[in-house]
C-alpha positions in Angstrom: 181.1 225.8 -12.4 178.4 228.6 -13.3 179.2 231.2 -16.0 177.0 234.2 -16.0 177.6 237.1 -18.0 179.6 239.2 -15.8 181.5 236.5 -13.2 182.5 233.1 -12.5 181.4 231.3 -9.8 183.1 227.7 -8.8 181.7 225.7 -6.0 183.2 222.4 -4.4 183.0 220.3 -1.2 185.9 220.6 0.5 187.3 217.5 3.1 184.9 218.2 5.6 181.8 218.1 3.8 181.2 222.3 3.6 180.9 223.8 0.5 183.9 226.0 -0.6 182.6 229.0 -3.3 184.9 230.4 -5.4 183.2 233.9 -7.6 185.4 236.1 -9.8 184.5 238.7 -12.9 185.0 237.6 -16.1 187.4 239.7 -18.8 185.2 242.3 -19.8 187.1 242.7 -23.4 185.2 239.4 -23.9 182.3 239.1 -22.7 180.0 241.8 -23.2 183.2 243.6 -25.0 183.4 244.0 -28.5 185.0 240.8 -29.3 181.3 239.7 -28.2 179.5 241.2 -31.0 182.1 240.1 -33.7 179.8 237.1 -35.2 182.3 233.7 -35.8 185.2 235.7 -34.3 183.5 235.7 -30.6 183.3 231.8 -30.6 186.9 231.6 -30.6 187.8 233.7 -28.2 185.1 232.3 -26.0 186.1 229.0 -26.3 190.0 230.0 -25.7 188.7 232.0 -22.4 186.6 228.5 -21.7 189.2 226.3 -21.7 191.4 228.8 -19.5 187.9 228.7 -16.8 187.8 224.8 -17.0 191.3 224.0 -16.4 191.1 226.5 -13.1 187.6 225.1 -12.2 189.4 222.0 -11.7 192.4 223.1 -10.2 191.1 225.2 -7.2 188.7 221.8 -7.3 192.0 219.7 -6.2 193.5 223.1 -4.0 190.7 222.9 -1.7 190.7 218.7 -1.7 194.1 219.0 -0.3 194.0 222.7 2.0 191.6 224.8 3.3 190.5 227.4 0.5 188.2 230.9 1.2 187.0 232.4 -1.6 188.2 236.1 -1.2 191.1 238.0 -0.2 191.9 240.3 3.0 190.4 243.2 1.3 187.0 241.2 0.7 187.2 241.1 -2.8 187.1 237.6 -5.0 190.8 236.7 -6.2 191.4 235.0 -9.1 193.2 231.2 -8.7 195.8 230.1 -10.7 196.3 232.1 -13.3 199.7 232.5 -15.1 202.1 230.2 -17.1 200.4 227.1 -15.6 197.0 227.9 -16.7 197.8 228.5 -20.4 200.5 225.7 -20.3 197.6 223.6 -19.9 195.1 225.1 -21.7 197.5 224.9 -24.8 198.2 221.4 -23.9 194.8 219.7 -23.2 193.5 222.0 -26.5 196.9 220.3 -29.0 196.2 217.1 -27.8 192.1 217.6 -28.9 193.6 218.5 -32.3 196.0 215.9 -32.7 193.5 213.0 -31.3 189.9 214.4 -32.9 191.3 216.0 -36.5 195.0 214.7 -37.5 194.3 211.0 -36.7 191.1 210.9 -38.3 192.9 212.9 -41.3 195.7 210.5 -41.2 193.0 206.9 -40.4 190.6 208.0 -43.8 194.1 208.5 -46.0 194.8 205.0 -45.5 191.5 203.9 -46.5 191.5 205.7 -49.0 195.1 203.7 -49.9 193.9 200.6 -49.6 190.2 200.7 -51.2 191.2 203.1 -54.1 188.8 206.0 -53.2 190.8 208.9 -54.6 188.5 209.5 -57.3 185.6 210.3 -54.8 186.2 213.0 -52.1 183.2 213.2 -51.1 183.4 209.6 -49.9 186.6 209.4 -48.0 185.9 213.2 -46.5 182.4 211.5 -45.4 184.6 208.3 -43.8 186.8 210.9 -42.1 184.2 212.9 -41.1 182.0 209.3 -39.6 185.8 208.1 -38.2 186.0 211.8 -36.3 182.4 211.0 -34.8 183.3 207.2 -33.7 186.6 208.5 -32.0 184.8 211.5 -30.1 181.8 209.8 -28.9 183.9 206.8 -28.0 186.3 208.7 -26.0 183.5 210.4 -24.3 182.0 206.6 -23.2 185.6 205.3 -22.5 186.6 208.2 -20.1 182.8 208.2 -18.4 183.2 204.5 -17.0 186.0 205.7 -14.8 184.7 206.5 -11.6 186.1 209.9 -11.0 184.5 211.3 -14.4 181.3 209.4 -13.7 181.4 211.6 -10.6 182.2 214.7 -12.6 179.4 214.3 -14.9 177.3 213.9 -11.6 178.4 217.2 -11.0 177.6 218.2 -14.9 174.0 217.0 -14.7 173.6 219.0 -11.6 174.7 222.2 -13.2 172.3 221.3 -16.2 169.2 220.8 -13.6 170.3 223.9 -11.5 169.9 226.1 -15.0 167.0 224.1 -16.3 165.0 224.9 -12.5 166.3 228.8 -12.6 165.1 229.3 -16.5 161.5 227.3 -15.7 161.1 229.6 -12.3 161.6 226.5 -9.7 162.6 226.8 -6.5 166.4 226.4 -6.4 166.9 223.8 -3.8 168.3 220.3 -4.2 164.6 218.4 -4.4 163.2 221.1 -6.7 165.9 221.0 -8.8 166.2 217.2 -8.9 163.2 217.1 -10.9 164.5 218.8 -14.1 166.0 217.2 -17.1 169.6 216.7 -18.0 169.8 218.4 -21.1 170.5 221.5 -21.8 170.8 223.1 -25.4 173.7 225.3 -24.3 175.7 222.5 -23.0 179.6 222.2 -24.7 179.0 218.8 -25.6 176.4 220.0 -27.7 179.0 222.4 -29.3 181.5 219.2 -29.8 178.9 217.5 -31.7 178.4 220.6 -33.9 181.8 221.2 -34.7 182.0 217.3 -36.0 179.0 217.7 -38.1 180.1 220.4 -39.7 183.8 219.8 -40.4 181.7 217.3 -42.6 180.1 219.6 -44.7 182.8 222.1 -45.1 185.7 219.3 -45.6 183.7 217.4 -48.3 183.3 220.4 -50.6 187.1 220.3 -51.1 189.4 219.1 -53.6 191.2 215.8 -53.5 194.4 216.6 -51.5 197.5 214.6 -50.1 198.2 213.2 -46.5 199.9 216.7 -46.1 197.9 219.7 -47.5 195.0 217.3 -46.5 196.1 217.7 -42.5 197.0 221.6 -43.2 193.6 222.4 -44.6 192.0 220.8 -41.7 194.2 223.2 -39.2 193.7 225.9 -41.2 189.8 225.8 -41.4 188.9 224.5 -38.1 188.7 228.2 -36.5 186.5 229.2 -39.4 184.3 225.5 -38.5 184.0 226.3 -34.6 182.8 229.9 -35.2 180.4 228.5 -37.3 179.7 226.0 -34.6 179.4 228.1 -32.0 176.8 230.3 -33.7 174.9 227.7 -34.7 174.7 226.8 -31.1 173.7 230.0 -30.2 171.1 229.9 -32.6 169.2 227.1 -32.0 169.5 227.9 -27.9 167.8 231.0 -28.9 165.0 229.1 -30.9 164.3 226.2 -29.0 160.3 226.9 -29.1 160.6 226.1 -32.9 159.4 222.3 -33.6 162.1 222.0 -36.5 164.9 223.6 -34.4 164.3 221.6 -31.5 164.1 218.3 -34.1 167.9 219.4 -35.4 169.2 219.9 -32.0 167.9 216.5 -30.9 171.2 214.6 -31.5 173.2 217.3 -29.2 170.9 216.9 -26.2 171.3 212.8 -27.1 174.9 213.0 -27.1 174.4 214.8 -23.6 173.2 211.6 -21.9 177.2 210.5 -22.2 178.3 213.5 -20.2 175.9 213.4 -17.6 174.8 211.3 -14.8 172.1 212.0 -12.5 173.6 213.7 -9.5 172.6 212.9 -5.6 171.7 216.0 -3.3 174.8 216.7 -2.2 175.9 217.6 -6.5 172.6 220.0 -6.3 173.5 221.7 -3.3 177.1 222.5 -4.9 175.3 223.4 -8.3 173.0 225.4 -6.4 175.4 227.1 -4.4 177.8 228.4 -7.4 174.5 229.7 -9.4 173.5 231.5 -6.7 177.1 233.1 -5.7 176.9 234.1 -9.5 174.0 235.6 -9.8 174.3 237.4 -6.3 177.9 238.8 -7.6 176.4 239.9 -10.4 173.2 241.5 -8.9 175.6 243.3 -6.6 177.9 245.0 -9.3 174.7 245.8 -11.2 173.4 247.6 -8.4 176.8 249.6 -7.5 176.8 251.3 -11.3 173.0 251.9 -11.3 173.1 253.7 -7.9 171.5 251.1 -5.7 169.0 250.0 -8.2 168.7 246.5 -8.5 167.7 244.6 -11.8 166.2 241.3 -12.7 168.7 238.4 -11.7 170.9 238.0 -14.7 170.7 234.8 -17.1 173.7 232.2 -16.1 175.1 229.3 -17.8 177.0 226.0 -16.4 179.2 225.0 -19.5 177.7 226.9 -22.7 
């Protein structure tokens, strides 16, 4: 999946081997709307809309596994898959269950330390054991889900969008060996924003008071919008600044935690990354060049997963 700043572009393999592209615009009220300028109030709605283009990503992934898919209607223009009651239903889903597993259980786990070694009088302390507990349980789910083998292939398919962006923003040639030769990493990358979050719920949560199992839980709920705008603008900070020695020292445990959610991809992953960033970029080009009167711009910036 390839996010520029206008469209979405989703490419697969379908049964036969051919590559099936899916390209469609993205909600202009938020991106490039005004929800977009609002600093800590755009990382939310971002990373709602994100979740919505993940779960789609891979559900016209398993359409096309099991039917024949095109990636436009009878007029010619991209249609939009599985949007609706479905979409949400899982977006609301997968997004609950991230709460429950990555802030109330650790909430819950560091109050019963805090029971049985007597650390009331330090909140510092047992919000720092939460906080460390939060980390263990996210990077160890990360490692736990990678050794199955259709994730493994998935973060094939993750590296390759990482390389594809990495080769476009260095000025490579965009083709499978070209592109093979580019790191993994990429500071825009949403496991990088995962790690961020975490760090700072840290920091936030250890300034507070001593509070019960209850209010304890609540405040977490209540804060974590206010910690993943923060998050996100942190991210989009340092992406920003990466020729800056200290920034690129900070940012140095999200690009480690990357190597958990990546895997070198073969060709075959490069040609798919390849072919979504270019559908992308193409679709955007296009609509640039229809409300400029046929004059074309510079190929727009794109992004796999940031």
């Amino acid at each position: 999946m390839m996010r520029g700043s206008r469209a979405l572009s989703v490419a697969v393999r379908d049964p036969q081997g051919g590559i099936v592209v899916h390209t469609e615009p993205l909600d202009s009220r938020i991106y490039g709307g005004r929800l977009a300028k609002v600093p800590f109030l755009r990382g939310l709605t971002l990373l709602w809309d994100a979740l919505g283009l993940g779960i789609r990503s891979l559900l016209f992934a398993a359409e096309v596994a099991l039917q024949d898919e095109t990636n436009t209607q009878a007029d010619g223009k991209p249609e939009k898959v599985f949007e609706g009651p479905l979409q949400w239903t899982l977006v609301a889903f997968s997004l609950s269950l991230s709460i429950l597993l990555f802030f109330v259980l650790p909430t819950f786990l560091a109050h019963l330390v805090e029971r049985t070694f007597g650390l009331s009088a330090s909140p510092v302390a047992i919000n720092f054991i939460e906080g460390m507990i939060r980390l263990v349980l996210l990077v160890g789910y990360i490692w736990a889900i990678g050794l199955m083998a259709d994730v493994k292939r998935l973060y094939g398919y993750h590296g390759a969008e990482h390389k594809t962006i990495n080769a476009f923003e260095a000025g490579a040639e965009l083709t499978p060996a070209s592109v093979a030769r580019f790191p993994l990493e990429h500071p825009r990358c949403g496991t990088a924003f995962l790690l961020s979050v975490v760090v700072i719920s840290i920091l936030i949560y250890s300034v507070l008071p001593p509070l019960d199992l209850l209010p304890r839980i609540l405040s977490r709920l209540v804060l974590l919008p206010l910690i993943a705008g923060i998050a996100y603008e942190f991210l989009k900070f340092t992406a920003s600044h990466q020729s800056n020695a200290l920034i690129r020292l900070i940012t140095r445990p999200n690009l480690a935690l990357q190597r958990l959610t990546t895997r070198e991809p073969d060709m075959e992953m490069l040609a798919v990354a390849i072919a979504a960033f270019e559908n992308v970029v193409a679709y955007e080009r296009s609509q640039t060049a229809v409300q400029l009167g046929d004059t074309i711009l510079p190929p727009v910036t794109a992004a796999g997963d940031a």
